[in-house]
C-alpha positions as CSV (number, residue, x, y, z in Angstrom):
1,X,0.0,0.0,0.0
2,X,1.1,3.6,-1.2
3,X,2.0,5.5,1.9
4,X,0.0,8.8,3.0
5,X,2.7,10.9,2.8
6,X,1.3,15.1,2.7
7,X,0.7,16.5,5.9
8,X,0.1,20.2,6.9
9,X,3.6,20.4,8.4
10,X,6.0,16.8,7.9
11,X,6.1,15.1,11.3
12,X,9.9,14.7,11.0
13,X,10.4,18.3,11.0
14,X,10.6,21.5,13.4
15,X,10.6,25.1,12.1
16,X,10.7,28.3,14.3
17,X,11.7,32.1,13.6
18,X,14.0,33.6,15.6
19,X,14.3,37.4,14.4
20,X,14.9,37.5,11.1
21,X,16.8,33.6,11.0
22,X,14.6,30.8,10.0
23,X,15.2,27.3,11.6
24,X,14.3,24.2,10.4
25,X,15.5,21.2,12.5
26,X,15.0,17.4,12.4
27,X,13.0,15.9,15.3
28,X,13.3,12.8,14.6
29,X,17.5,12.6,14.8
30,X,20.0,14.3,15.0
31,X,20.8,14.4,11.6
32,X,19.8,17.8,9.6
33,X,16.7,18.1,8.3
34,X,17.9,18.0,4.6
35,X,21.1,18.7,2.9
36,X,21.9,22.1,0.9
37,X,24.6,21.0,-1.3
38,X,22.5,18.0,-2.2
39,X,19.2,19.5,-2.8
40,X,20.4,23.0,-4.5
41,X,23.1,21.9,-6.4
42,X,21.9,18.3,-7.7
43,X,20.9,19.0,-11.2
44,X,17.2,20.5,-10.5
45,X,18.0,24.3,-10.1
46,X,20.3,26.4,-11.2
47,X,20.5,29.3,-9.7
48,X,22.6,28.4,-6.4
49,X,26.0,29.0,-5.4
50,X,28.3,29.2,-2.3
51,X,29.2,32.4,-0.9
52,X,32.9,32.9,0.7
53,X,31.3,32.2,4.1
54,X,30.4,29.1,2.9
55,X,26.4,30.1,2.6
56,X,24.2,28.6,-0.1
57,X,22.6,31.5,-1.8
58,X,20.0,32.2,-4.7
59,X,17.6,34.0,-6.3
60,X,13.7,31.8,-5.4
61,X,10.6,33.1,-6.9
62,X,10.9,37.1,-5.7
63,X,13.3,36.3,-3.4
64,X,16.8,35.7,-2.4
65,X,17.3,33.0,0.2
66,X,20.9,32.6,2.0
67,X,21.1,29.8,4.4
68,X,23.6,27.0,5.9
69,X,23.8,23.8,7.9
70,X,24.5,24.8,11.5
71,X,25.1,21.3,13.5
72,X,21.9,19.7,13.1
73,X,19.8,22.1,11.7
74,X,19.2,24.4,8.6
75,X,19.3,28.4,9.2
76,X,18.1,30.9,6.6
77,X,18.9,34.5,7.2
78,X,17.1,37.7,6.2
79,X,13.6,35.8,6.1
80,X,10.6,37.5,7.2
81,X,7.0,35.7,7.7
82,X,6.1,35.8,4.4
83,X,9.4,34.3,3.1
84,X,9.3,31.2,5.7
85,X,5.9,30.4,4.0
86,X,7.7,30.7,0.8
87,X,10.7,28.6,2.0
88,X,8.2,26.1,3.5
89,X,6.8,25.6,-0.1
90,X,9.6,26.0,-2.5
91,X,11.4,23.0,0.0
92,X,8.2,21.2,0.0
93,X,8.7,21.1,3.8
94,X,4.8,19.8,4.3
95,X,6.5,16.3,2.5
96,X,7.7,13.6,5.0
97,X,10.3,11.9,3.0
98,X,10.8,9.5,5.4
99,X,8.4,7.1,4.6
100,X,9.4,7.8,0.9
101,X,12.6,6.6,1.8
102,X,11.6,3.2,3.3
103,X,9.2,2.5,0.3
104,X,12.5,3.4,-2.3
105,X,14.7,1.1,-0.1
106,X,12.4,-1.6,-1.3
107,X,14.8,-1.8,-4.2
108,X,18.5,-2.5,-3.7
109,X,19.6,0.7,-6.0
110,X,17.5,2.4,-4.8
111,X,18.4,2.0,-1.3
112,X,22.1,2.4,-2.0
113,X,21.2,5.9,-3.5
114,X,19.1,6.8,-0.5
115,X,21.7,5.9,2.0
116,X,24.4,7.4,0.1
117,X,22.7,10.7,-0.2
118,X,19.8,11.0,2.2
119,X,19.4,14.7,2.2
120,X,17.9,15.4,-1.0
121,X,14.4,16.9,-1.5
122,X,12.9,17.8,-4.4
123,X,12.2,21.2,-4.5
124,X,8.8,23.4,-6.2
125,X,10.2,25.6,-8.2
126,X,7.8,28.2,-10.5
127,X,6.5,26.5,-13.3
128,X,7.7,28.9,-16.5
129,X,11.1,29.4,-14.8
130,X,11.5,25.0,-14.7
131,X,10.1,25.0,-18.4
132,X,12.9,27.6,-19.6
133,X,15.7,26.4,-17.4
134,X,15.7,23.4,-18.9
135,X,14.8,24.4,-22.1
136,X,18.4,26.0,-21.7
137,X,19.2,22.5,-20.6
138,X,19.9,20.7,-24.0
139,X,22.5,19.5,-24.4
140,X,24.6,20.8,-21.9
141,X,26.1,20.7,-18.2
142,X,25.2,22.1,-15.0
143,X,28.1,24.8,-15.0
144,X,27.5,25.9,-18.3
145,X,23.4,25.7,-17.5
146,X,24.1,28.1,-14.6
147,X,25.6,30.6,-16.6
148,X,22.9,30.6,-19.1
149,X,20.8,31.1,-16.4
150,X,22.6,33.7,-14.5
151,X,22.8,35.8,-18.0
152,X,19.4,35.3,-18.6
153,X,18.4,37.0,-15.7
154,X,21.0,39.9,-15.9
155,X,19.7,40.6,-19.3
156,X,15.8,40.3,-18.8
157,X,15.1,40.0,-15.0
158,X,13.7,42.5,-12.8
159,X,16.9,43.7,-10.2
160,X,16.7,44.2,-6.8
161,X,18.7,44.3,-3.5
162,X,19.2,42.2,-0.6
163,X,21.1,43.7,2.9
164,X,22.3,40.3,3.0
165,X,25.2,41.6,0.1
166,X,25.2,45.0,0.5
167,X,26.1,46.2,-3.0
168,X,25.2,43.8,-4.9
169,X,22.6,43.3,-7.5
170,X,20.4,40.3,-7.5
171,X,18.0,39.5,-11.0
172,X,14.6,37.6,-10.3
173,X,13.5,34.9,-13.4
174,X,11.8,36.8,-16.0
175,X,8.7,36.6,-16.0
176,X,6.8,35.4,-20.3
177,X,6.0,39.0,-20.6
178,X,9.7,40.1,-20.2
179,X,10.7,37.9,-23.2
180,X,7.6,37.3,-25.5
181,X,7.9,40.7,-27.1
182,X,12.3,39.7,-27.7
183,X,14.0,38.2,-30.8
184,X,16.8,35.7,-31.1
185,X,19.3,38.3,-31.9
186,X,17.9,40.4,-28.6
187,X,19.1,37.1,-26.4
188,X,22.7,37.0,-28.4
189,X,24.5,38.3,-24.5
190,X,23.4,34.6,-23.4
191,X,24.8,32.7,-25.8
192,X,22.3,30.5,-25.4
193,X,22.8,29.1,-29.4
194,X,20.0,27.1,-31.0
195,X,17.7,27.1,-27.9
196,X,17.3,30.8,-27.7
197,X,14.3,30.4,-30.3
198,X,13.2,27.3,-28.4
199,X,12.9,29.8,-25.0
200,X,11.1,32.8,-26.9
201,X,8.3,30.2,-28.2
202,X,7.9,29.0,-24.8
203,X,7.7,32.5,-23.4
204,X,5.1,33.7,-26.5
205,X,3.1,30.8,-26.1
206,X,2.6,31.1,-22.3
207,X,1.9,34.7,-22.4
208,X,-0.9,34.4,-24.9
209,X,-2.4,31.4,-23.2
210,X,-2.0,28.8,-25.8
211,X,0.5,27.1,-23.4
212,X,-1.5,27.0,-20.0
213,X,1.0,25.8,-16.9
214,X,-1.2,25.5,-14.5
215,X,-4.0,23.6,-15.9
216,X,-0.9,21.1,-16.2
217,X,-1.0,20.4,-12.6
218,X,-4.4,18.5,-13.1
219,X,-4.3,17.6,-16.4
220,X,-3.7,13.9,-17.1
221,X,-0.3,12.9,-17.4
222,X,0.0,12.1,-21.0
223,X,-1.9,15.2,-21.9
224,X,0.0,17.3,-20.0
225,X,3.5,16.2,-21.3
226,X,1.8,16.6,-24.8
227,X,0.2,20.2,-23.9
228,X,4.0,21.2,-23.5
229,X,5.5,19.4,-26.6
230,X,3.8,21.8,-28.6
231,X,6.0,24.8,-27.7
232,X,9.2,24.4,-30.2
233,X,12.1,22.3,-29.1
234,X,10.3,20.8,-25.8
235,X,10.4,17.1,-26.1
236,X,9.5,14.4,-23.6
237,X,12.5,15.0,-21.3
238,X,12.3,18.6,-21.3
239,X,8.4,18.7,-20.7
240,X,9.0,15.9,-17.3
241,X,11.1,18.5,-15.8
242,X,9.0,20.9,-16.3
243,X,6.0,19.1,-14.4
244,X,8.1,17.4,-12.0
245,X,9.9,20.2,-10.9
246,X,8.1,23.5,-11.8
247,X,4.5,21.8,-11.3
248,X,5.1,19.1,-8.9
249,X,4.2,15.7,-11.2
250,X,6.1,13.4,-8.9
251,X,5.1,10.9,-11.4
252,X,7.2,12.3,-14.2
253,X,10.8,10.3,-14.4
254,X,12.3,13.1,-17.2
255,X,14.9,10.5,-19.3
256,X,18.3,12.1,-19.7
257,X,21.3,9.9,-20.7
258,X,22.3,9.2,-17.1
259,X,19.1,8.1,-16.1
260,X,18.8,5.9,-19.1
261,X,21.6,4.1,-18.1
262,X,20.3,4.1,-14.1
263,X,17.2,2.1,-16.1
264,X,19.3,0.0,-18.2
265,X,22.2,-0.8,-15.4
266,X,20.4,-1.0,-12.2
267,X,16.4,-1.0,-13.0
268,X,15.9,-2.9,-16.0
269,X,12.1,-3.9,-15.4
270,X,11.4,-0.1,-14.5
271,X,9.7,1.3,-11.6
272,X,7.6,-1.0,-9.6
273,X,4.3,-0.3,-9.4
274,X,3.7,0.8,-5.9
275,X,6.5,3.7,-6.6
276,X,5.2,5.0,-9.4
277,X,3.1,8.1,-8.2
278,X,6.7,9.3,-6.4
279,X,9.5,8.0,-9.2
280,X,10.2,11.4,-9.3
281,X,11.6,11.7,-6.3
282,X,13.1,8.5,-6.7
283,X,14.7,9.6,-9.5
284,X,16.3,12.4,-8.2
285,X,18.1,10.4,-5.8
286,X,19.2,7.7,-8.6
287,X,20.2,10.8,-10.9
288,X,22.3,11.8,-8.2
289,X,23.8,8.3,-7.2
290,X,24.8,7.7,-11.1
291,X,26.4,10.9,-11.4
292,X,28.7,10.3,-8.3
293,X,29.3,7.0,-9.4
294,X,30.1,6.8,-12.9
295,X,32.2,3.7,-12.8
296,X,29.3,1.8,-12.1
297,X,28.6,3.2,-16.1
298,X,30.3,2.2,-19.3
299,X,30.0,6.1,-20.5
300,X,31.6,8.9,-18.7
301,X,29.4,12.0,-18.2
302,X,29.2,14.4,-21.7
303,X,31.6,16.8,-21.4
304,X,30.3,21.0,-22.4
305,X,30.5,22.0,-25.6
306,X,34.0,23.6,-25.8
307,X,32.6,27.0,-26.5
308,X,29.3,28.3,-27.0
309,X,27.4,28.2,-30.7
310,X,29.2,30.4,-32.9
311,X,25.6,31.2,-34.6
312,X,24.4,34.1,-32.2
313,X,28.1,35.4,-31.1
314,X,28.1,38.0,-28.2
């Protein structure tokens, strides 16, 4: 039987803010609640970094969150009321992955994955900046993601401040209406090469409505993925990401070339049954697990282009 596993708060975990420091703290062991390096910087976002304190920080939704892993617990800093609720949600903190975990550890690989890396969460990310994100994706590696990312956003995103970094400039995602109205050539500062038109036909068609994200939330699954395989250049793994991470289809496993050869190496008969409304989440800890051991692979990860497409310059 499928556990029950949404509450209004997870069981496992304890938040409290102290001033302006949010605290998130494990009840059930010592342990911290979830990792930072594992959930921000395991191939799902890509808009996270560490600071030379040693802080993971990041532009979220409006947002910029700056936190670290203080003994046993998780801190954020700068957070008022309204930005715990956020951080509640975008962490999916309301989730008790714990009896996730005991239902993956069914399956040897899967277990060796979980108990390898057991602080990974799967987070909820906004559902047009998932789509675009790994529209940028293609074909590509998670450094050279994250800077197609990061100039994205200084070229079209709203700026703002945080007294976190005094000084600095922070860029939120932008939002379809900041890029529907732009050409290819107007995106040639990303160097985002042949999926800069993929990106503006996503943004056009979300901002006149013939692409509708949220109805994908409910939609059924097959006519979901197919609802976002209309926009140019979004196939089957590019659409998955998009629901599991920007619209929370846990049932979507997207199918890059490391977690074909997780399905052809370690789960050749597929996801039992009983897993299948969470392989998502499963699949971000396997994703994980094959990328840290790619001796257990014939093929060695695909190294970045060694410069970007000479076809847009800039």
């Amino acid at each position: 039987m499928v556990p029950v596993i949404q509450a209004a708060r997870s069981p496992g975990l304890s938040t409290r803010l102290q001033g302006d420091t949010y605290i998130i703290e494990n009840t059930r062991d010592t342990a911290p609640p979830f990792s930072l390096p594992l959930t921000l910087d395991c191939g799902q976002a890509f808009r996270f970094g560490q600071d030379h304190l040693g802080r993971w920080y990041g532009v979220a939704g409006d947002v910029l969150l700056c936190a670290q892993t203080v003994k046993d617990r998780v801190e954020f800093y700068g957070v008022s009321a309204d930005t715990a609720a956020f951080i509640d949600h975008y962490f999916d903190l309301s989730c008790d992955y714990a009896p996730l975990k005991e239902l993956f550890c069914r399956r040897r690989p899967l277990r060796l994955a979980v108990e390898q890396f057991p602080g990974i969460r799967v987070l909820r990310q906004n559902a047009f900046e998932a789509l675009c994100t790994f529209i940028l994706s293609q074909n590509n590696n998670i450094t050279r993601i994250k800077g197609l990312v990061q100039r994205l956003c200084q070229l079209t995103g709203q700026p703002f401040c945080s007294p976190l970094y005094p000084g600095r400039t922070f860029y939120r995602f932008p939002a379809p209406a900041d890029l529907a109205g732009l050409e290819v050539s107007d995106l040639a500062p990303v160097r985002a090469g042949f999926r800069a038109k993929y990106l503006l036909d996503a943004a056009r068609r979300v901002h006149a409505g013939q692409v509708d994200l949220e109805r994908c939330r409910t939609l059924p699954i097959d006519e979901a993925r197919q609802h976002l395989m209309q926009i140019y250049g979004v196939g089957p793994k590019v659409a998955d990401c998009a629901l599991l991470y920007g619209l929370y289809r846990t049932e979507c496993v997207p199918m890059d070339v490391w977690m074909k050869r997780v399905m052809k190496e370690l789960l050749p008969g597929g996801f039992p049954r009983y897993m299948r409304p969470y392989a998502g989440i499963a699949q971000q800890f396997l994703f994980h697990y094959a990328r840290q051991n790619a001796a257990l692979f014939k093929e060695k990860e695909p190294a970045a282009p060694a410069k970007d497409s000479p076809s847009i310059g800039g």
